[in-house]
Structure formats: C-alpha cells, structure tokens
C-alpha positions as CSV (number, residue, x, y, z in Angstrom):
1,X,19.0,56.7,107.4
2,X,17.3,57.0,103.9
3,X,18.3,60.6,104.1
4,X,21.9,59.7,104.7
5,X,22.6,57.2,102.1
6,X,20.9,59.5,99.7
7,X,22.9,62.0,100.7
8,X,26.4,60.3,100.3
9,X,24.7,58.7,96.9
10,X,24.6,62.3,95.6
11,X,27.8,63.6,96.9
12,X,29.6,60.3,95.4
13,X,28.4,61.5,92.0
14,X,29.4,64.8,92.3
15,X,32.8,63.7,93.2
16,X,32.6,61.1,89.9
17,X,31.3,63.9,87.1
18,X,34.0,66.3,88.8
19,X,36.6,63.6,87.9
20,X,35.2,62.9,84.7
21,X,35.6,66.1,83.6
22,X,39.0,67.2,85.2
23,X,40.0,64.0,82.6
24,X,38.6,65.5,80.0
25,X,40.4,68.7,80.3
26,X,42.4,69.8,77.8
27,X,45.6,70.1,80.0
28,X,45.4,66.5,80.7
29,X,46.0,65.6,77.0
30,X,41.5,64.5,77.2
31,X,39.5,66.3,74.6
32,X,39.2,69.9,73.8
33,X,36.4,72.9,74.1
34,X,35.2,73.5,70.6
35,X,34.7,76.7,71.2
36,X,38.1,77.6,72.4
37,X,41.7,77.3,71.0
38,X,43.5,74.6,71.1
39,X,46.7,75.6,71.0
40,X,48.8,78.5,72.9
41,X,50.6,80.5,69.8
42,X,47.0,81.2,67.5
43,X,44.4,83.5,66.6
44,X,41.2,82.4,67.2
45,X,37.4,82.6,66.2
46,X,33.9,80.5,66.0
47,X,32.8,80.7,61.9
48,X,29.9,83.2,62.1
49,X,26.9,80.4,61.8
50,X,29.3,78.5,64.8
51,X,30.0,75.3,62.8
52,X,33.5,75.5,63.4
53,X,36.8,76.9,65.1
54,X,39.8,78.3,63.4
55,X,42.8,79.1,64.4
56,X,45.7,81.3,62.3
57,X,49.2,80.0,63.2
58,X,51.6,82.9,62.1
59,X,55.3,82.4,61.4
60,X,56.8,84.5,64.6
61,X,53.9,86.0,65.6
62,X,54.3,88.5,63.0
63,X,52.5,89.2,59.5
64,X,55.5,91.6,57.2
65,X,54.4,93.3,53.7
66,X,55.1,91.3,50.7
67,X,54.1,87.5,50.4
68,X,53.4,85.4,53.5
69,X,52.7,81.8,54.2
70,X,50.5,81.2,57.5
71,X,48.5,77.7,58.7
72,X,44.9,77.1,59.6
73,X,44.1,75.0,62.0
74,X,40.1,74.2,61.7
75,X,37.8,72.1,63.7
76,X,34.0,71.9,63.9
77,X,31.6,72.0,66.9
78,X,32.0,68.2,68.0
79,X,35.8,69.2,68.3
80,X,36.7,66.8,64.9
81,X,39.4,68.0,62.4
82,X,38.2,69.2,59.4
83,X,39.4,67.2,56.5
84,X,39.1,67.7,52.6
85,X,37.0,71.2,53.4
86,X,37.3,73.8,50.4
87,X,38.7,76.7,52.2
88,X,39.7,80.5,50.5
89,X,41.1,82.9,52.0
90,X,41.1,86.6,50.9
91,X,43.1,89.0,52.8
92,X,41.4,92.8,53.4
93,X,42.4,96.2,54.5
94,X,38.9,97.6,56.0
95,X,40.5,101.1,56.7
96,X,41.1,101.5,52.8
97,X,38.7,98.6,51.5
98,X,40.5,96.5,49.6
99,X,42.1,93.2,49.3
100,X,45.3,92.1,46.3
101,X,45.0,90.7,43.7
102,X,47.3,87.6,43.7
103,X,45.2,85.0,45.2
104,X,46.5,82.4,48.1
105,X,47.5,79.0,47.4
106,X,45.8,76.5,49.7
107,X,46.8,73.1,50.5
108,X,45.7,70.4,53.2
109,X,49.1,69.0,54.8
110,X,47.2,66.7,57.8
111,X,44.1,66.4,59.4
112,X,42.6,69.5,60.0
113,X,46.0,71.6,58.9
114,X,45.9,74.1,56.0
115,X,49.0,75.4,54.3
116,X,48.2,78.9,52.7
117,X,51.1,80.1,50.9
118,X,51.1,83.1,48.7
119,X,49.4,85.8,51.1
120,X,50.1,89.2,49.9
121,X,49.9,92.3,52.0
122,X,50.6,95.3,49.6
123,X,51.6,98.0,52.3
124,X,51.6,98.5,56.0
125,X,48.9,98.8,58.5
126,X,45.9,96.8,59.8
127,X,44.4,93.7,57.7
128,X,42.3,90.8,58.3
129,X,41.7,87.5,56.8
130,X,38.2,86.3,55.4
131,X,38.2,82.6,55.4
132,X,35.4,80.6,54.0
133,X,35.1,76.8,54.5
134,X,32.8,74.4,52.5
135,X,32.2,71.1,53.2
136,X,29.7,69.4,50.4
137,X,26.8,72.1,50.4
138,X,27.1,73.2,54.2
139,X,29.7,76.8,54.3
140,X,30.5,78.8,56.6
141,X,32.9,82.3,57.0
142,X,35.0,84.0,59.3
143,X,37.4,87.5,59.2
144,X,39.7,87.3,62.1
145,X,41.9,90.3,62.6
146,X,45.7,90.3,61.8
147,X,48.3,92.1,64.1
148,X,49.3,95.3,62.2
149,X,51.7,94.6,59.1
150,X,55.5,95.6,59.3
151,X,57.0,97.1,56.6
152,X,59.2,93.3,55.5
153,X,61.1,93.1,58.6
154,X,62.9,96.8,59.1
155,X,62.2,98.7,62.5
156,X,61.5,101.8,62.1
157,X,64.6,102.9,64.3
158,X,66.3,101.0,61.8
159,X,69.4,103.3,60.2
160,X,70.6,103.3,56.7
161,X,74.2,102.1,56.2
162,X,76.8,104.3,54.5
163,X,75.2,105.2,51.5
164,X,78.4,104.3,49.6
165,X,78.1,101.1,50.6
166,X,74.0,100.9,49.1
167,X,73.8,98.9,45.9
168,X,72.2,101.1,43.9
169,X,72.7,98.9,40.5
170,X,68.9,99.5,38.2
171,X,69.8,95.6,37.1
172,X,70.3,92.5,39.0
173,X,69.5,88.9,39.2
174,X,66.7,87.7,41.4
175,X,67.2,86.0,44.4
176,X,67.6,81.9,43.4
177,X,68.9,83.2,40.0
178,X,66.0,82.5,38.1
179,X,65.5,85.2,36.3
180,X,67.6,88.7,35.2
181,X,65.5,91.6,36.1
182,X,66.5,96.0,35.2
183,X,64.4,98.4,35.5
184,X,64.0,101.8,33.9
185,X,61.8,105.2,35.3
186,X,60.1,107.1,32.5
187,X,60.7,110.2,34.2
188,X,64.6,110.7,35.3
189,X,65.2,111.0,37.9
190,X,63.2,109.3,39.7
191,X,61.1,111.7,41.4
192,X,59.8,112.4,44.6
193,X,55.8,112.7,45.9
194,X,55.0,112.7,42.3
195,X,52.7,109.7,40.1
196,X,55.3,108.2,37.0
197,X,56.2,104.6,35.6
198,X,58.7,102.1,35.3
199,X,59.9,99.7,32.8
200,X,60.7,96.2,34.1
201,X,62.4,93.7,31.8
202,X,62.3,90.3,32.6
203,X,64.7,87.5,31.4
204,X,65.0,83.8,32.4
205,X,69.0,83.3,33.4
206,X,69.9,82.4,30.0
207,X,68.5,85.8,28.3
208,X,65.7,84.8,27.1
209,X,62.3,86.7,27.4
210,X,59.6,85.8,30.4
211,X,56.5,86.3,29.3
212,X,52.9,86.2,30.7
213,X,54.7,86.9,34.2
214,X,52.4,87.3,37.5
215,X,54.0,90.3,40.0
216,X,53.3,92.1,43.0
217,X,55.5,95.4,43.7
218,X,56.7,96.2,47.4
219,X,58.3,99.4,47.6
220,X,59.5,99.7,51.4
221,X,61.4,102.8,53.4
222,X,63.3,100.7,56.1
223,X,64.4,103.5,57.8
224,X,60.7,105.2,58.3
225,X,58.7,101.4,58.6
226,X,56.4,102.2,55.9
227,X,56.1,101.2,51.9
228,X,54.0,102.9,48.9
229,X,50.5,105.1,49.4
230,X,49.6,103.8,46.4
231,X,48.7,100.4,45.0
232,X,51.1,100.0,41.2
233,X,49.6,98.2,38.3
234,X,51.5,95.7,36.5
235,X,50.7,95.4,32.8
236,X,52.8,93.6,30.2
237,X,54.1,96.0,27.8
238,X,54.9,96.6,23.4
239,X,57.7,93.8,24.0
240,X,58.1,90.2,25.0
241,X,59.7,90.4,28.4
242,X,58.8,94.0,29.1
243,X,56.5,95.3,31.5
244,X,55.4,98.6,32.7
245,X,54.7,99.6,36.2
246,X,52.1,102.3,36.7
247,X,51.5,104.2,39.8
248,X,54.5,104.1,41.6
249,X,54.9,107.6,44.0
250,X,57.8,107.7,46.4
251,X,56.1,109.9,49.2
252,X,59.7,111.4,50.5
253,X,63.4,111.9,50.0
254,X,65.6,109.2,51.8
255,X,66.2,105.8,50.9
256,X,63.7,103.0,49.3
257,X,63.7,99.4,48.6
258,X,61.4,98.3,45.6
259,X,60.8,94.7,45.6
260,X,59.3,92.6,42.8
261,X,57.9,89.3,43.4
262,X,57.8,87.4,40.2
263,X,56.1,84.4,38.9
264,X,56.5,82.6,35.5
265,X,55.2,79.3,35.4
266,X,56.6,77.0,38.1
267,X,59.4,79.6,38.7
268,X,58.9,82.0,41.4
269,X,61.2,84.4,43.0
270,X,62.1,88.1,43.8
271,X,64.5,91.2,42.8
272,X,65.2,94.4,45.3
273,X,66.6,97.9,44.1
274,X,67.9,100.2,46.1
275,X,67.3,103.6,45.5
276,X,68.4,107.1,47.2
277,X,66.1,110.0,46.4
278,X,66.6,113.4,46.6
C-alpha cells in the first residue's frame, strides 16, 4: 500500500510541474525563455558574457544602402527589460573591414525598446551590427549578422525608363525643401572606371550658405543592384557652402543615382542626381 500511495504521490507531481510549466510557456502569454526570442519577426543573439538577449527588429525584413532606422529589443538573463542601459551600435563590413563614419542615434522609447536611427550602410553586400550595452560598470557586446544590403530598394531586374524621360538636372532641391543643392564634376564629362571629384554647393531654401554640413554619398546603379567600389570623402571646401567630394569612380556605363544625405543642424534631408554615362 505504501508503495501505491507513493507511487500516485509522485505521479500527482509530475502531472502539477508539467502544468506549471505548460503556464509558463511563452504561447500562453506566461513568461519567456531568456535565452530565446521573444518575438516572431527578429534577429536574435545571447551578449557574448550571456547577460542578456537582443533582438534587431528590421523595417520589412530588409536592411537598403543609405541611412536606416531599426529597434532593439534587449532583455537580460532573468528575462527583465532592460531599461536606461547605454547602448552603441556600430555597423561593420567584415569582408572589407570597415564601418562609416556617421554614428547612430540611439534613443529608449519604452521598456526595454531602443530606437536607433541614423544607421548608414555605404554600399551593398554583407554587414553586421556590433552592439554594446552598459548598465552602471557591468557591459557586455554582441555582432549579430545583417541579411545582405540592397542597393535602396531597386531589383536588380529593375529597367531604366525612357532615358528622355530621366531628370538629368546637376541642381535640385532636396527632398522636404530644405536646402538647394548643384553639383559640379572636376573632370567633364563625368567619366567612367576612372577616380575624379565633385563640387557640391549647399544652400538653405532662401540662398543662403550651409555651413559645417554632415554628409554621407550613395551612388546607386538601379538597374545592376549595386552602388560605388569606393568609399567618397566629404570635406568642406575654399567657400562657405561648398564642398568637395573626393573619390567618386562610376565602375560602368549605364545609368546612376548619386544620393547625398545632408545634415545642418536640426535640418536633415537628401538630394538625388540622375546621371547617364557613356
């Protein structure tokens, strides 16, 4: 008898912890596993000392050259958010190993949630994020892979319009109207598979000249799905409102879409050129 009632004890327990922990799972709304994901659309990884989960929520799936914004989503090993942390992230191209040099803008939105805004991928291929969290003197770090970048949202079956419809204009106003933006190549024309320089000028809407701007260039091929081999350097130039744009090499003939993100202050925005090379 003492065998049977122990025997029923045990089983009755096994039943309870079984139900215990089917409430606990994270399809009944219960808690989560710290060491998975919590939600179905993210990238995931432990920090490498495994104090804490992050997660990469990406706008569509889909990472595009030219200036992202993405979420974290971070929570440490007793499955709490992670609140007031000091988090950077740097984005990295192992294959060519480098990052950019615009930095991203970081900002806590709720418990746990990170905005980063401002994440610049300068041309096409694979790239990861290195994210390091700090909370008071304990840090940890993390590079989680990125699906490949896309050359800003053009497939590469894409086919160029008429090219008498292209807007091939060398001076425009940005997108929001912020600023008035022309450009001018030191060597005409612009060649092809060969290193030369521009001349950007750079007015607010009213004329007048921006100075001390922050830019990235994104030069992008939407028929081929691919931008720049190189990396230009933006440096201001003799004149207030003038820059110049070193490094700039258009690898082949066809048709090219050079992009300048611009930043002046609180005033950001961005100006495209069309070009057809020969």
């Amino acid at each position: 008898m003492r065998k049977a009632g122990l025997f029923i004890f045990m089983l009755g327990l096994v039943i309870w912890v079984g139900c215990a922990t089917t409430q606990n799972s994270p399809n009944d709304g219960g808690a989560h596993d710290p060491l998975t994901k919590h939600y179905g659309d993210t990238l995931f990884k432990i920090t490498d000392n495994s104090k804490y989960g992050v997660e990469i929520l990406l706008p569509d799936q889909k990472v595009e050259m030219g200036v992202n914004k993405i979420d974290l989503i971070i929570h440490d090993m007793k499955d709490r958010d992670v609140t007031g942390a000091r988090i950077t992230v740097t984005p990295w191209m192992p294959s060519m190993e480098h990052g950019v040099s615009e930095k991203p803008l970081i900002n806590e939105r709720a418990d746990g949630l990170y905005s980063v805004a401002n994440v610049v991928f300068s041309m096409t291929g694979n790239w990861e994020l290195r994210v390091r969290i700090t909370e008071g003197s304990s840090t940890d770090t993390v590079t989680i892979a990125l699906p490949p970048v896309g050359a800003m949202g053009h497939s590469p079956s894409m086919k160029a319009p008429d090219t008498s419809r292209i807007d091939t204009a060398m001076e425009k106003v940005s997108g929001s109207r912020l600023f008035n933006v022309s450009y001018s190549s030191l060597i005409e024309p612009v060649p092809v598979n060969r290193y030369h320089s521009w001349n950007l000028q750079v007015t607010t809407a009213d004329g007048k000249p921006v100075r001390g701007a922050r830019m990235l260039v994104v030069g992008d091929m939407p028929e081929h799905g691919h931008g720049f081999p190189t990396e230009p350097e933006i440096t201001a130039g003799k004149k207030d409102g003038l820059y110049l744009i070193e490094g700039l090499k258009f690898s082949m003939p066809g048709w090219w879409v050079v992009t300048f993100h611009i930043a002046a202050g609180e005033m950001r925005d961005h100006v495209s050129f069309n070009l057809l090379l020969n």
